[in-house]
N, C-alpha and C positions, 0 to 999 in steps of 0.2 A: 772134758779137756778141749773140746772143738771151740767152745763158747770163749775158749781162752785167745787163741790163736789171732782172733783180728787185735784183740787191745796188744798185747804184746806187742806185734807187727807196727803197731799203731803208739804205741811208747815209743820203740824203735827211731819212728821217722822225726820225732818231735825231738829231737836232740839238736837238730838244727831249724825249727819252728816255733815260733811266739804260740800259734795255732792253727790250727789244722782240721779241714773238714774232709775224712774217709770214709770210702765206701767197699765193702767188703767184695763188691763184686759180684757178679750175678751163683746166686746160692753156693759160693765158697764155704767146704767144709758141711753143707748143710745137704740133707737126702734132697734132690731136685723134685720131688714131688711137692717138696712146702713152698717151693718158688719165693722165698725171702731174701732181702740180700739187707743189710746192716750197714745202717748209715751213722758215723760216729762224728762226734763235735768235742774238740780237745784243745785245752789251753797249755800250754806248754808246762815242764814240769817244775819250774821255781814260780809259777806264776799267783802271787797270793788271790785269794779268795775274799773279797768284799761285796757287801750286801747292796747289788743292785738287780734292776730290768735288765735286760739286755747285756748281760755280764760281758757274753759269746753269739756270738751268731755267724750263721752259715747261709746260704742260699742250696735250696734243696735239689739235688739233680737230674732225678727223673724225669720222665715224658711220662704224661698220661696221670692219673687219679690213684695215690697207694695210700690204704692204712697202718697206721701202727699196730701193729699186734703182738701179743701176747703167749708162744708156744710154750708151758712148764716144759721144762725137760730139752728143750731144742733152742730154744729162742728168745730170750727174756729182756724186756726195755730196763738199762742200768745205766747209775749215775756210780761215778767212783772219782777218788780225791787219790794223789800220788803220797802226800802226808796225809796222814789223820789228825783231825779234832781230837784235841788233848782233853777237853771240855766242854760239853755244848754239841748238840746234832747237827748235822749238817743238814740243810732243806733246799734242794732244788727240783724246780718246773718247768716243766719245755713248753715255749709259744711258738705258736703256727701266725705268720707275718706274711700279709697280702697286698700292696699298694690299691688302695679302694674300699677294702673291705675291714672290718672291724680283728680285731688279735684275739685270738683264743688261746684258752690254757689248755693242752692236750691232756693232763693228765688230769682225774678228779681228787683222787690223792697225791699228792707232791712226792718225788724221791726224798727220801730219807739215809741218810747215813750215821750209825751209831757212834758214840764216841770212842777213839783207837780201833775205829775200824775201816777197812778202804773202799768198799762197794754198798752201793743200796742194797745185793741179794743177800744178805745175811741180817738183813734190818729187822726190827720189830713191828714196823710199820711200813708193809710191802705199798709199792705204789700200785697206784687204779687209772686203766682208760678211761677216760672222759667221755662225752658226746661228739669231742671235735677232736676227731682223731685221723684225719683226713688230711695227706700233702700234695698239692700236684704243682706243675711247672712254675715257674715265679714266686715261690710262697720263700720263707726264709725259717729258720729255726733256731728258738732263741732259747739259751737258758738263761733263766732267772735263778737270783739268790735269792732264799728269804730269811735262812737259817746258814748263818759262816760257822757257827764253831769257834775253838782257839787255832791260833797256827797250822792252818789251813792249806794248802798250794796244790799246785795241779789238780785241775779238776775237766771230766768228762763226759759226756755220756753217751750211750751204745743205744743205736733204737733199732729193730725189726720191721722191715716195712714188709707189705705185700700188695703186688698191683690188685685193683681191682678189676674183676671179670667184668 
């Protein structure tokens, strides 16, 4: 249920937002020994879903050098739609954007979203960390479409970062 509480929160504010970049705050809800905090990127919730680069994007907030990670059971990177695909999977990927430096796709498997269903964790085809799974100050965060689905709208995703030691 913890896992629940930032998107809620985070639906919540979008009632009066096109989109919205949240951050859960330093380890909210989360045992402080994981030192995570959940940076989400959310398009408001009538906002349809088409197939592009750059659908959404945020500029990242932290100081210093965090990865994405991966906790089962505590902390899991998820993309989720406010309607579900009537037809058709839902396929998004999150890019790490650096003025200078080349774009990379964070994940090596894309999120996936089933059809009439509202989140990647329940997919058939769980998403995978990449090699470039590293944010630090100035970098931006972008979701790509590559997969819309039918009738499609509000769409988001939750990522788990942790500084690096």
């Amino acid at each position: 249920m913890k896992r629940l509480i930032p998107a809620v929160l985070a639906l919540f504010l979008l009632a009066s937002s096109p989109a919205l970049a949240w951050d859960s705050g330093p380890w909210r809800g989360l045992d402080p020994a994981y030192k995570i905090r959940v940076f989400m990127i959310q398009a408001g919730t009538s906002t349809a879903l088409t197939g592009n680069d750059g659908l959404l994007c945020a500029p990242f907030p932290y100081i210093g050098t965090w990865e994405l990670v991966s906790l089962p059971q505590v902390a899991e990177p998820e993309a989720y739609v406010y309607t579900p695909s009537s037809d058709g999977v839902v396929t998004l990927q999150i890019r790490r954007e650096r003025d200078g430096e080349n774009d990379w796709d964070m994940l090596s498997t894309a999120f996936t979203i089933d059809v009439n269903e509202r989140s990647s964790i329940t997919a058939t085809t769980a998403p995978a960390i990449g090699d470039h799974y590293t944010l630090t100050e100035g970098c931006w965060v972008c979701i790509d479409a590559d997969g819309i689905g039918v009738g499609v709208s509000g769409f988001g995703v939750s990522l788990p970062v942790r500084k690096q030691q």
